[in-house]
N, CA, C and O atoms as a GROMACS GRO file, in nm:
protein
  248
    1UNK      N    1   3.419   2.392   1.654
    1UNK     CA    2   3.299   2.387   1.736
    1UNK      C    3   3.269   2.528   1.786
    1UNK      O    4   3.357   2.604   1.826
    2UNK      N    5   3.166   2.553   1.784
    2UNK     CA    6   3.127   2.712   1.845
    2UNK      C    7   2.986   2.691   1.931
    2UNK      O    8   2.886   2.658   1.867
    3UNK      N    9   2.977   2.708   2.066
    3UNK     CA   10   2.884   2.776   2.145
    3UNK      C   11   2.777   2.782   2.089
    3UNK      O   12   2.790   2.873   2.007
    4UNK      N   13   2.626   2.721   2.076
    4UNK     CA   14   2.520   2.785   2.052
    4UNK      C   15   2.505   2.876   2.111
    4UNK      O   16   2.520   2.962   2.024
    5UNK      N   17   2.480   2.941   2.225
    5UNK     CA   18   2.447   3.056   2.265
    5UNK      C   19   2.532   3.014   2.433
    5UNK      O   20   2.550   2.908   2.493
    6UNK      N   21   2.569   3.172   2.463
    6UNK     CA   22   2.585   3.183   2.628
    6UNK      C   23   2.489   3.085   2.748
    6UNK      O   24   2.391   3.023   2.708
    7UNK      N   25   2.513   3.082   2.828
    7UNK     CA   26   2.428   3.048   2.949
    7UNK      C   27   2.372   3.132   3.013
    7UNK      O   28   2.250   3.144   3.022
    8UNK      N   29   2.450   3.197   3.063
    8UNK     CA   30   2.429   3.342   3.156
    8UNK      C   31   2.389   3.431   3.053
    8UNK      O   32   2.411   3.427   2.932
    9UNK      N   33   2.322   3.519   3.131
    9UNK     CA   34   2.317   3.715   3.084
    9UNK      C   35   2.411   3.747   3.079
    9UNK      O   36   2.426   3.811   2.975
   10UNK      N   37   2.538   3.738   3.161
   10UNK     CA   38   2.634   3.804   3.146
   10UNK      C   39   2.782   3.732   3.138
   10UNK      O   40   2.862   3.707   3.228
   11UNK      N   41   2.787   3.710   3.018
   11UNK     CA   42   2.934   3.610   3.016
   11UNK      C   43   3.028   3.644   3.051
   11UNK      O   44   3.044   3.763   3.079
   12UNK      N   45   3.138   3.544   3.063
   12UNK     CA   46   3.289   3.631   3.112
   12UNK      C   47   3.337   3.707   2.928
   12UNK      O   48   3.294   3.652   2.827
   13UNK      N   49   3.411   3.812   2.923
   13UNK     CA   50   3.489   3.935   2.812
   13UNK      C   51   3.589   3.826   2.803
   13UNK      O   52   3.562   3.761   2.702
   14UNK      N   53   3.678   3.784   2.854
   14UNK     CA   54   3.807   3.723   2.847
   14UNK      C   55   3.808   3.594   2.910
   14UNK      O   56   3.776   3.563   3.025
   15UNK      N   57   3.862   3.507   2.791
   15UNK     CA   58   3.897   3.376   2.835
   15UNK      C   59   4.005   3.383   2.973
   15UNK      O   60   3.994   3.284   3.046
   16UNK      N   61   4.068   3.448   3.001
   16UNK     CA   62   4.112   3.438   3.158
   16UNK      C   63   4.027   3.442   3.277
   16UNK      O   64   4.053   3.388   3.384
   17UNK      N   65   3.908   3.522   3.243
   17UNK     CA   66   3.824   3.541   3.348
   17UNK      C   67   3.750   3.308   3.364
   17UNK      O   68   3.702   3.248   3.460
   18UNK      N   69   3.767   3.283   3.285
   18UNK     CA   70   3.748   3.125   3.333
   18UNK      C   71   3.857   3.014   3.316
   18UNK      O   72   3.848   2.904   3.263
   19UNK      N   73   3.954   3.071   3.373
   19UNK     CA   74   4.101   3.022   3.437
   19UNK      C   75   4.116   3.050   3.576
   19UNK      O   76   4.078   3.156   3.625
   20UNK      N   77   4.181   2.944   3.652
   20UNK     CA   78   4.225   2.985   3.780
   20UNK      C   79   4.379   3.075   3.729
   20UNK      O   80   4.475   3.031   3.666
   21UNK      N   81   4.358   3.193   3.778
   21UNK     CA   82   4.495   3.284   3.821
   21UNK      C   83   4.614   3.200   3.803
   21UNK      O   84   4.687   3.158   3.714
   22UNK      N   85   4.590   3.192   3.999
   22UNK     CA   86   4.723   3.112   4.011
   22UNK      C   87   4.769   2.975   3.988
   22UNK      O   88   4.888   2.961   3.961
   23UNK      N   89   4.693   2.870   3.996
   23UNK     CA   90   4.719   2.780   3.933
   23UNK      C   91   4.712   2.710   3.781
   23UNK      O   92   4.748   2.600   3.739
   24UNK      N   93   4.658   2.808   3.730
   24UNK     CA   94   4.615   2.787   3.589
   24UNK      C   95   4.538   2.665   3.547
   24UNK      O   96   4.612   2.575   3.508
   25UNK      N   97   4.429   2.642   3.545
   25UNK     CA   98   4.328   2.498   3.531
   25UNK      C   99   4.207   2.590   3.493
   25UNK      O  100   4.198   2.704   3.536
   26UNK      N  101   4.125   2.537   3.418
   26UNK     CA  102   4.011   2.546   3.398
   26UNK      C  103   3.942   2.609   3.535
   26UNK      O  104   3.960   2.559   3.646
   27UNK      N  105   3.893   2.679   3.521
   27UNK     CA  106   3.766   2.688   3.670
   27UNK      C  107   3.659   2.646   3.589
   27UNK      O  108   3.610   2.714   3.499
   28UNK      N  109   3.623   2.534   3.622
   28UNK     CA  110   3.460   2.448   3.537
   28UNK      C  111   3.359   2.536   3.628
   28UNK      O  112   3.280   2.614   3.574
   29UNK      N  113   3.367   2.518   3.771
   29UNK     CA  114   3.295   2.582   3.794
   29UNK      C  115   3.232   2.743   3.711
   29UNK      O  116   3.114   2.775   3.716
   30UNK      N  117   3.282   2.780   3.678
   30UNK     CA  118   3.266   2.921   3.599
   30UNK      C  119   3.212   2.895   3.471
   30UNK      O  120   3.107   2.934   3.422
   31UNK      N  121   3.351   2.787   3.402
   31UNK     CA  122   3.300   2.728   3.255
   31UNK      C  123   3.138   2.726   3.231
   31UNK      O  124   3.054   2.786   3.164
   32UNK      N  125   3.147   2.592   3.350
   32UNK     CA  126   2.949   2.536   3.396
   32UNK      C  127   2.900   2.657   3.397
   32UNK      O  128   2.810   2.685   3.318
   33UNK      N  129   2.943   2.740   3.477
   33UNK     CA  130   2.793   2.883   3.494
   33UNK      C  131   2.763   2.929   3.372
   33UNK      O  132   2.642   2.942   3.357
   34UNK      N  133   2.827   2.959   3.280
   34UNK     CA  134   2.846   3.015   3.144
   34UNK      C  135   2.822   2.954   3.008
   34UNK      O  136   2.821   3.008   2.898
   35UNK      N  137   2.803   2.823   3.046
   35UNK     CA  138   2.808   2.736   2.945
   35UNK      C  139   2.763   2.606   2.968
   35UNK      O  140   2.800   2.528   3.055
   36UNK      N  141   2.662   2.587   2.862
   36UNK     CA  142   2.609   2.429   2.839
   36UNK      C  143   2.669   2.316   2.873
   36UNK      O  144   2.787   2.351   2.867
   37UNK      N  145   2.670   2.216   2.901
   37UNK     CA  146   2.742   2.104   2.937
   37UNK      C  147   2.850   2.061   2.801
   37UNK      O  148   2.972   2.050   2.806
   38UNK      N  149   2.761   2.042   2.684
   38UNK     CA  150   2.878   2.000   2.616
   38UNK      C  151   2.958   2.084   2.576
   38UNK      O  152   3.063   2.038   2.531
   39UNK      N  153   2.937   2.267   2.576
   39UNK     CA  154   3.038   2.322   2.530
   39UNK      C  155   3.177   2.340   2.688
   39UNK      O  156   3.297   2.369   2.679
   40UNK      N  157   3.093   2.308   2.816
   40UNK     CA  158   3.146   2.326   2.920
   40UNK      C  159   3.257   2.184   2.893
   40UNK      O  160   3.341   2.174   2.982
   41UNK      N  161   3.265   2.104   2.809
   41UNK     CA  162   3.319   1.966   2.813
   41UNK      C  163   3.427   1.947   2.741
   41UNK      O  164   3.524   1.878   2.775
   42UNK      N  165   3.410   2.033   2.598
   42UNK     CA  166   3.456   2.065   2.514
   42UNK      C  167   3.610   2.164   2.542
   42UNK      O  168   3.728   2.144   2.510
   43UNK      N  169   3.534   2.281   2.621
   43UNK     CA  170   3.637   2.379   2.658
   43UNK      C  171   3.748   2.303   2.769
   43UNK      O  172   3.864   2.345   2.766
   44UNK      N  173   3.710   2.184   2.872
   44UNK     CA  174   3.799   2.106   2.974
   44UNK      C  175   3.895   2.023   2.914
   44UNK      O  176   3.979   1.960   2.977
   45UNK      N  177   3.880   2.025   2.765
   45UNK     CA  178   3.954   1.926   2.674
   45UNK      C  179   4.097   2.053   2.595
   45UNK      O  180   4.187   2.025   2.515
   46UNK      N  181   4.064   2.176   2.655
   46UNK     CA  182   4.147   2.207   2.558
   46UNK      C  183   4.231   2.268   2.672
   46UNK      O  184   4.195   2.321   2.777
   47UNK      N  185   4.399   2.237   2.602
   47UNK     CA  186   4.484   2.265   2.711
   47UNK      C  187   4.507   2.358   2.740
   47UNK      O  188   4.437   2.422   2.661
   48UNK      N  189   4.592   2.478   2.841
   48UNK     CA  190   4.636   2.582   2.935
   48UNK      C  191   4.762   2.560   2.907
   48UNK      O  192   4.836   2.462   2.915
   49UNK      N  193   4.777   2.700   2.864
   49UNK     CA  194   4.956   2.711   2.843
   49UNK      C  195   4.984   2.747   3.046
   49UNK      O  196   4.910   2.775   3.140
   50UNK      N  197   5.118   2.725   3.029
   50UNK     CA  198   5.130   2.782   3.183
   50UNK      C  199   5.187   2.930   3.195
   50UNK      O  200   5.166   3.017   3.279
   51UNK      N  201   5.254   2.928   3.099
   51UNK     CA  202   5.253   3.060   3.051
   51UNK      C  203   5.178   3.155   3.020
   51UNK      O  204   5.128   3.146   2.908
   52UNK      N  205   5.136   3.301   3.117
   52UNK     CA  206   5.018   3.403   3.071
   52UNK      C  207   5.027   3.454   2.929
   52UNK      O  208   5.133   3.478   2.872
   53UNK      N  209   4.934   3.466   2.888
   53UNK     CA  210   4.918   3.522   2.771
   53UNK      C  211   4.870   3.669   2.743
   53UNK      O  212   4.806   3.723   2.833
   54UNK      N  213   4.893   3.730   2.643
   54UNK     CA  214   4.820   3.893   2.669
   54UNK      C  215   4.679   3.850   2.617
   54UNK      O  216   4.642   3.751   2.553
   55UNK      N  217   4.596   3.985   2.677
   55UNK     CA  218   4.439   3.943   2.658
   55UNK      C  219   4.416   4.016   2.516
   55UNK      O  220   4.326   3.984   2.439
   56UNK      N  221   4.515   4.126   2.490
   56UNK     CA  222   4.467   4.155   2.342
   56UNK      C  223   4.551   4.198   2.213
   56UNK      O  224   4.670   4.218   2.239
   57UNK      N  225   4.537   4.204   2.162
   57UNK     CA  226   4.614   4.216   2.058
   57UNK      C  227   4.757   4.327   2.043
   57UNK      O  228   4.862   4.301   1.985
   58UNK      N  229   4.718   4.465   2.120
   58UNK     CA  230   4.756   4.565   2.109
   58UNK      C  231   4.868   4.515   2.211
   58UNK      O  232   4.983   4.540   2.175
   59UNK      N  233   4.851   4.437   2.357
   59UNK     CA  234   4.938   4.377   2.376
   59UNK      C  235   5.066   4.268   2.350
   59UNK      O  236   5.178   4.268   2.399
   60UNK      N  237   5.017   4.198   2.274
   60UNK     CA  238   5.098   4.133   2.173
   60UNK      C  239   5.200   4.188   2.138
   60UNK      O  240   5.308   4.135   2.161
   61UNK      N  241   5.191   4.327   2.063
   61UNK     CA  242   5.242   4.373   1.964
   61UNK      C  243   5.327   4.440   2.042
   61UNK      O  244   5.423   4.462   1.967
   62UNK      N  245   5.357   4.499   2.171
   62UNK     CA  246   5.392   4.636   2.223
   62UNK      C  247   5.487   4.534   2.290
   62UNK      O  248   5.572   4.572   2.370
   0.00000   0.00000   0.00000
């Protein structure tokens, strides 16, 4: 499934930026700002490691 288009002008860069930090859950609220209902519905279905992840690749590797 892929996004027809953004919501906002200005989307979040990184899927962390629409995660809560510290508790790790979805922030819908954010999802919603950014995104259509069904892709906002779509993304609440997919799970959260609890474990952080690196945001890019170069991290990964190092």
């Amino acid at each position: 499934m892929t996004p027809l288009c953004p919501r906002s002008n200005d989307p979040p860069m990184f899927v962390s930026d629409l995660i809560h930090a510290a508790t790790r859950p979805w922030n819908m609220e954010v999802v919603r700002e950014h995104m259509y209902e069904m892709d906002a519905e779509a993304v609440a279905n997919i799970p959260i490691s609890h474990v952080a992840q690196p945001e890019r690749m170069e991290e990964a590797l190092s």
